[in-house]
N, CA, C and O atoms as CSV, one atom per row, in Angstrom:
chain,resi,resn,atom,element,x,y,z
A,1,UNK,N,N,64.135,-1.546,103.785
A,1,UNK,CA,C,63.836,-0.145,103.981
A,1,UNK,C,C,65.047,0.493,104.628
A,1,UNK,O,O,65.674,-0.133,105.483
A,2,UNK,N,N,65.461,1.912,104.195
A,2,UNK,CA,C,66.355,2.310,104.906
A,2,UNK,C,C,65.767,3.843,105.163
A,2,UNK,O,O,64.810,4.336,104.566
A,3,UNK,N,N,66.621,4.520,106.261
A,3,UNK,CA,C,66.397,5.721,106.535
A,3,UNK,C,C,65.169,5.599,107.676
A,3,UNK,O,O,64.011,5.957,107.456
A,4,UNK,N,N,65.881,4.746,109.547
A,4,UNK,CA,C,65.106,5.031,110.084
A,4,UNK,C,C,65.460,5.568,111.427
A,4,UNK,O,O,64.925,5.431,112.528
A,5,UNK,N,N,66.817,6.405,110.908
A,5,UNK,CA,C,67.065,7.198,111.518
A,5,UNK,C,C,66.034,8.692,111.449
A,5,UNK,O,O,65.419,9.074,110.453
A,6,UNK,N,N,66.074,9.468,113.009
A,6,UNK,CA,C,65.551,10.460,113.401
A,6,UNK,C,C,66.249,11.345,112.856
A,6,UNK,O,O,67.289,10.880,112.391
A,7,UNK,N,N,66.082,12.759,112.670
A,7,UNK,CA,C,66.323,13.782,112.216
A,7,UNK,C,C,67.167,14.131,113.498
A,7,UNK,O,O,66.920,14.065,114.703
A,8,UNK,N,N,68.786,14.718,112.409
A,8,UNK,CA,C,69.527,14.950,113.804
A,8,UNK,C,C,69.526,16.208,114.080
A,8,UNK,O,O,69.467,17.108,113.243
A,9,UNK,N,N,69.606,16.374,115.573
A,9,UNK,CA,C,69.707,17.898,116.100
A,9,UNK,C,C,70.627,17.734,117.414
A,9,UNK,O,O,70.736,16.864,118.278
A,10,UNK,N,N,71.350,19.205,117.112
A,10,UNK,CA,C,72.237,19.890,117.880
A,10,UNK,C,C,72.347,20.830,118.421
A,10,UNK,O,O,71.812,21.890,118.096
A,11,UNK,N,N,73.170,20.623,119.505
A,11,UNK,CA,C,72.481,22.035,120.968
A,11,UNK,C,C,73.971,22.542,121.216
A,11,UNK,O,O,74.944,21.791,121.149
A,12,UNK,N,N,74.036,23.831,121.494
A,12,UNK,CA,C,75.335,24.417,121.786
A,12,UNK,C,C,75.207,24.047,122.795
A,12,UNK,O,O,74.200,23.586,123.332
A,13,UNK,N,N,76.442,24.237,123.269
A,13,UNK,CA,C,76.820,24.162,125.095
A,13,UNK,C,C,76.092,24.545,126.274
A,13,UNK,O,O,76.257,24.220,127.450
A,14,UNK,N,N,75.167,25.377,125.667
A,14,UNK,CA,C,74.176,25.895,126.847
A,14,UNK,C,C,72.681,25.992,126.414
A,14,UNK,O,O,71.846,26.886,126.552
A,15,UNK,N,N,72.629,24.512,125.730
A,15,UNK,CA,C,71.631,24.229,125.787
A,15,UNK,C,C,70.767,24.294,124.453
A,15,UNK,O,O,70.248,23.381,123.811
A,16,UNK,N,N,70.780,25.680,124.243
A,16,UNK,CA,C,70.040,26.130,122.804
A,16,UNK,C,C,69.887,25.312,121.880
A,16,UNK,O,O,70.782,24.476,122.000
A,17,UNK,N,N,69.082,25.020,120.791
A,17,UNK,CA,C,69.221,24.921,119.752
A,17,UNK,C,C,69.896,25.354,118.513
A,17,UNK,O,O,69.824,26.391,117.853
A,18,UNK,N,N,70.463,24.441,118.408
A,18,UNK,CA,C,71.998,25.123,117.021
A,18,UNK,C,C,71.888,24.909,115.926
A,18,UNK,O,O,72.335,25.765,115.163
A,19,UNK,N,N,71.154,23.498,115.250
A,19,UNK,CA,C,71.199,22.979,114.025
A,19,UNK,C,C,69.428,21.711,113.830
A,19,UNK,O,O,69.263,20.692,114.501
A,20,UNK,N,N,68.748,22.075,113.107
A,20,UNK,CA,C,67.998,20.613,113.302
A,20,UNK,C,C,68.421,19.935,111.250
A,20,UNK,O,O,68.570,20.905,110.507
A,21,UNK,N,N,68.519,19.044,110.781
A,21,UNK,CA,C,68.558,18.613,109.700
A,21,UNK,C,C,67.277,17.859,109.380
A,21,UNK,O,O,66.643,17.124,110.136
A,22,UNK,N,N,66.995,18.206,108.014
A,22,UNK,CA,C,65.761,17.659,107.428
A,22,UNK,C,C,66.739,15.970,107.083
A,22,UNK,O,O,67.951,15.754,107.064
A,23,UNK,N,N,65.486,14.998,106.843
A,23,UNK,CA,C,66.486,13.914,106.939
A,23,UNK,C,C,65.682,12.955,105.954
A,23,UNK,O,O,64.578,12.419,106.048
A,24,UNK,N,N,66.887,12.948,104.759
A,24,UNK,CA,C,66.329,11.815,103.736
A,24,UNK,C,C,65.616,10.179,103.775
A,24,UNK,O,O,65.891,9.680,104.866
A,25,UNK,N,N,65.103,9.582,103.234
A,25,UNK,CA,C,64.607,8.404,103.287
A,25,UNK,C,C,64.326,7.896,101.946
A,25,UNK,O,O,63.875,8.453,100.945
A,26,UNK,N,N,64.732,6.617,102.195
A,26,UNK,CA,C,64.431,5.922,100.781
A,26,UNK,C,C,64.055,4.467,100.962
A,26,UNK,O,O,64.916,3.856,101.594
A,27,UNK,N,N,62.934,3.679,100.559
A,27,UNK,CA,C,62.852,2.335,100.447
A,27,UNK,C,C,63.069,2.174,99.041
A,27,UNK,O,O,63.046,2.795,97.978
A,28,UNK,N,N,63.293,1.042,99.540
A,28,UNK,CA,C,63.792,0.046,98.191
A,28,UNK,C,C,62.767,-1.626,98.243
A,28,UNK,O,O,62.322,-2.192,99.241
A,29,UNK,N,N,62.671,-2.001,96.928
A,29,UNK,CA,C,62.392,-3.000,97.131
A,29,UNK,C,C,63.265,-4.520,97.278
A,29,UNK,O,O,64.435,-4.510,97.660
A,30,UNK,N,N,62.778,-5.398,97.041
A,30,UNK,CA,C,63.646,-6.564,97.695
A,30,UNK,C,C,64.643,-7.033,96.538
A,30,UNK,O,O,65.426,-7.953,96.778
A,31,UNK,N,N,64.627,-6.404,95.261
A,31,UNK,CA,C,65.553,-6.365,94.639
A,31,UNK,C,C,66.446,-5.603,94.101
A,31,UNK,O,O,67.043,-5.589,93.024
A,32,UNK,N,N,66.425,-4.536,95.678
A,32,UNK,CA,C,67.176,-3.790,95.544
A,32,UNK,C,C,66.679,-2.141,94.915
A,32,UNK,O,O,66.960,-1.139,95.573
A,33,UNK,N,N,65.793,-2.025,93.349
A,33,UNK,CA,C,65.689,-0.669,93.408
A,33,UNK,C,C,64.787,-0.335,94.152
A,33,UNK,O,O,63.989,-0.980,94.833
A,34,UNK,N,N,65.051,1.350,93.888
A,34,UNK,CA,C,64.531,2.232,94.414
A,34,UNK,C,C,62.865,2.044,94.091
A,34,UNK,O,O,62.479,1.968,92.924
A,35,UNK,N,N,62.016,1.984,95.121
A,35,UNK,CA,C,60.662,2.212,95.681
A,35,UNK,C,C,60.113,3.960,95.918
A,35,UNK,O,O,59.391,4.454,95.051
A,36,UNK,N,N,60.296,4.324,96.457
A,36,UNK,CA,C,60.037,6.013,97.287
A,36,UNK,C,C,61.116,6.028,97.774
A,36,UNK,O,O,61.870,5.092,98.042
A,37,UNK,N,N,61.331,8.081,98.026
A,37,UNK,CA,C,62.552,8.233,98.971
A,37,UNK,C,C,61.628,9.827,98.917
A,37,UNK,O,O,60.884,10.156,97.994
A,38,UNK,N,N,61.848,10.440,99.844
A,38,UNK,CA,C,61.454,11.687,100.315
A,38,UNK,C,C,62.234,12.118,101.537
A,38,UNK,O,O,63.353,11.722,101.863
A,39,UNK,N,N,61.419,13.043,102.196
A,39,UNK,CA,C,61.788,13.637,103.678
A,39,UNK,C,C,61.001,13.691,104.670
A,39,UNK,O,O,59.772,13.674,104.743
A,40,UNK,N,N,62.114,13.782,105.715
A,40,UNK,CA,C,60.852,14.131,107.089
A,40,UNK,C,C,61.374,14.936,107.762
A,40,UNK,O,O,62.596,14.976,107.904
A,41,UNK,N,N,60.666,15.640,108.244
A,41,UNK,CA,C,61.087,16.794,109.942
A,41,UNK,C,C,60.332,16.768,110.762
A,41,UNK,O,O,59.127,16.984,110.629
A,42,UNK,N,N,61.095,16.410,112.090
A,42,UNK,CA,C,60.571,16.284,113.091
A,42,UNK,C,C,59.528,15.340,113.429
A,42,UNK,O,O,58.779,15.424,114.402
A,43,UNK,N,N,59.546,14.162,112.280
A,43,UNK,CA,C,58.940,12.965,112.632
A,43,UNK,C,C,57.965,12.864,111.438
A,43,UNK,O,O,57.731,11.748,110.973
A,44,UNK,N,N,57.395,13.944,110.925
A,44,UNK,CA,C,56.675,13.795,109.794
A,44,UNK,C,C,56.899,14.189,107.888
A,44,UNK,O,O,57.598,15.155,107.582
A,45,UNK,N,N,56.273,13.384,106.858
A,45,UNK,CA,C,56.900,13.502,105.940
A,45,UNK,C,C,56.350,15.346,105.326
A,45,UNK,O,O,55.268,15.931,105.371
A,46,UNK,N,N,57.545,15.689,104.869
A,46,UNK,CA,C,57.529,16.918,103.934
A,46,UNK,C,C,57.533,17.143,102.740
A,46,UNK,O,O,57.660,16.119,102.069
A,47,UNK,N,N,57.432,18.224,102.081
A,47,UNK,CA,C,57.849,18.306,100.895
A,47,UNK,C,C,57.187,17.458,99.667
A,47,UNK,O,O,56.036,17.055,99.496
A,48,UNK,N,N,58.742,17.315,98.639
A,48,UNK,CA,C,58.291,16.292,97.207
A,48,UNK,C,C,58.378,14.467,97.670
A,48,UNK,O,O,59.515,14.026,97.834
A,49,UNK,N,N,57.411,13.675,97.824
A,49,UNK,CA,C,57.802,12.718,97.685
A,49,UNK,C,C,57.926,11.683,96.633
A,49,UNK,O,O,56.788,11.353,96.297
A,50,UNK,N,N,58.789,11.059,95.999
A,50,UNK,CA,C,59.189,10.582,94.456
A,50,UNK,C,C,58.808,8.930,94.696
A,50,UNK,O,O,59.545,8.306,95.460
A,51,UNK,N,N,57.864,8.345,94.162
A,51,UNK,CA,C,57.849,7.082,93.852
A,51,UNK,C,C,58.221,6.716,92.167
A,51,UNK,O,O,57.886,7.155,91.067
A,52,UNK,N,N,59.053,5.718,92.666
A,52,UNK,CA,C,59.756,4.998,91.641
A,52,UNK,C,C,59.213,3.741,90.860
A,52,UNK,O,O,58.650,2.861,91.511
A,53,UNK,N,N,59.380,3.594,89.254
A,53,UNK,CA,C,58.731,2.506,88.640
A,53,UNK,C,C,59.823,1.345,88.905
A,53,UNK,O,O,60.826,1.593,89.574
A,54,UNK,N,N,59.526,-0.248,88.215
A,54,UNK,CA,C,60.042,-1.286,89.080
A,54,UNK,C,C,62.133,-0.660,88.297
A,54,UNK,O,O,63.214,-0.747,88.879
A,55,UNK,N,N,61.902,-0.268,87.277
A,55,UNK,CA,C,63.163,0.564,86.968
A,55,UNK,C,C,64.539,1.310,87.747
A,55,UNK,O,O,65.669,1.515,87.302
A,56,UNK,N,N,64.044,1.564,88.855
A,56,UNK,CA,C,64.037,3.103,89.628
A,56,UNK,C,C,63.789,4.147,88.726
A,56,UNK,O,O,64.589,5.079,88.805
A,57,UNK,N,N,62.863,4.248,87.857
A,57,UNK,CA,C,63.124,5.852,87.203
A,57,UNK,C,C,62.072,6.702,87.345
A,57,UNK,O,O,61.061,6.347,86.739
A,58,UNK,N,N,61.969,8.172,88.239
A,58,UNK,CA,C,60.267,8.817,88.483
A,58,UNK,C,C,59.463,8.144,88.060
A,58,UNK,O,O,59.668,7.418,87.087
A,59,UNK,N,N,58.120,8.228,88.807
A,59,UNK,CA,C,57.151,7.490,87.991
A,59,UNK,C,C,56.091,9.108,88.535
A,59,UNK,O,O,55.428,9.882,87.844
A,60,UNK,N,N,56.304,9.083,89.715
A,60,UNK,CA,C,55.134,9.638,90.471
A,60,UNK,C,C,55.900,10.793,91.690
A,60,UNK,O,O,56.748,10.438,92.509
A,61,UNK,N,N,55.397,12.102,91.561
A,61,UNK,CA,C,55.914,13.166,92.526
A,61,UNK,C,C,54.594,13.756,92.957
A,61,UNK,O,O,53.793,14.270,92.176
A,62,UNK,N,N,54.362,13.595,94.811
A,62,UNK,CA,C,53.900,14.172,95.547
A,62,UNK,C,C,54.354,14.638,96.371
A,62,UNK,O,O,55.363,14.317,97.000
A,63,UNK,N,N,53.328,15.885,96.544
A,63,UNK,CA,C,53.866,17.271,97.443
A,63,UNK,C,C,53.357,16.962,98.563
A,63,UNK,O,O,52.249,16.436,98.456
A,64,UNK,N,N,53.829,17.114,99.840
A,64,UNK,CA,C,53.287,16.622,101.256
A,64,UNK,C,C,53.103,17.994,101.862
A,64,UNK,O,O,54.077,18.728,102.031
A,65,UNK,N,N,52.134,18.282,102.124
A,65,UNK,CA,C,51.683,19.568,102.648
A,65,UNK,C,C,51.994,19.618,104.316
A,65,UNK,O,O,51.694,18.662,105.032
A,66,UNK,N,N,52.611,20.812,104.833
A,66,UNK,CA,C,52.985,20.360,106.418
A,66,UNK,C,C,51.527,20.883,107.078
A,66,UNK,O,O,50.911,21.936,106.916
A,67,UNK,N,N,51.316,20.000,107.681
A,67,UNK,CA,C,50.574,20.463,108.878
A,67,UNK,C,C,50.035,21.614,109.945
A,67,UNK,O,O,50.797,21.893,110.871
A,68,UNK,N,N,48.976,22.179,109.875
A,68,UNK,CA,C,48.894,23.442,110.793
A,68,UNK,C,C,48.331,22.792,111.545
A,68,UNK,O,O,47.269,22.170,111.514
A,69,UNK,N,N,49.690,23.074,112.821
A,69,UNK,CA,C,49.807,23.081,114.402
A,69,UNK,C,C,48.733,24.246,115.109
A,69,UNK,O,O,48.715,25.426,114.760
A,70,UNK,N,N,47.925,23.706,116.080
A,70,UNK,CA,C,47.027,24.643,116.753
A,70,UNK,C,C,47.575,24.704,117.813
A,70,UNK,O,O,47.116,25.418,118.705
C-alpha cells in the first residue's frame, strides 16, 4: 500500500493558514498493479474513487460524498 502520508499543510510566518493539499493514494496489489487510488482531505476519503481490474484498467468509479459536519 502506498500513500500514507497526511495531507500537507502550510502556515505563513504568522501562523495562518496558507496552503492545505488534497492528497493522492493508491494501493496496489502484491504484484504490483494497481488495486484503488483516490483522495483524501483532512483525513477522510473524497471525491471519485477508481478500483482497478487484476489488469490495472477502470473497472469501478465511486463518488465519496463529504460529510456534513454539525
Amino acid at each position: 500500500m502506498t500513500g500514507l502520508l497526511a495531507p500537507s499543510i502550510k502556515y505563513h510566518a504568522d501562523g495562518l493558514l496558507w496552503a492545505r493539499e488534497v492528497t493522492q493514494h493508491s494501493w496496489l496489489r502484491k504484484d504490483g498493479t494497481k488495486l484503488r487510488s483516490g483522495h483524501f482531505e483532512r483525513g477522510e476519503q473524497i471525491g471519485e474513487w477508481t478500483t482497478f481490474d487484476g489488469d490495472s484498467a477502470p473497472f469501478k468509479v465511486t463518488t465519496i460524498k463529504t460529510k456534513v459536519k454539525n
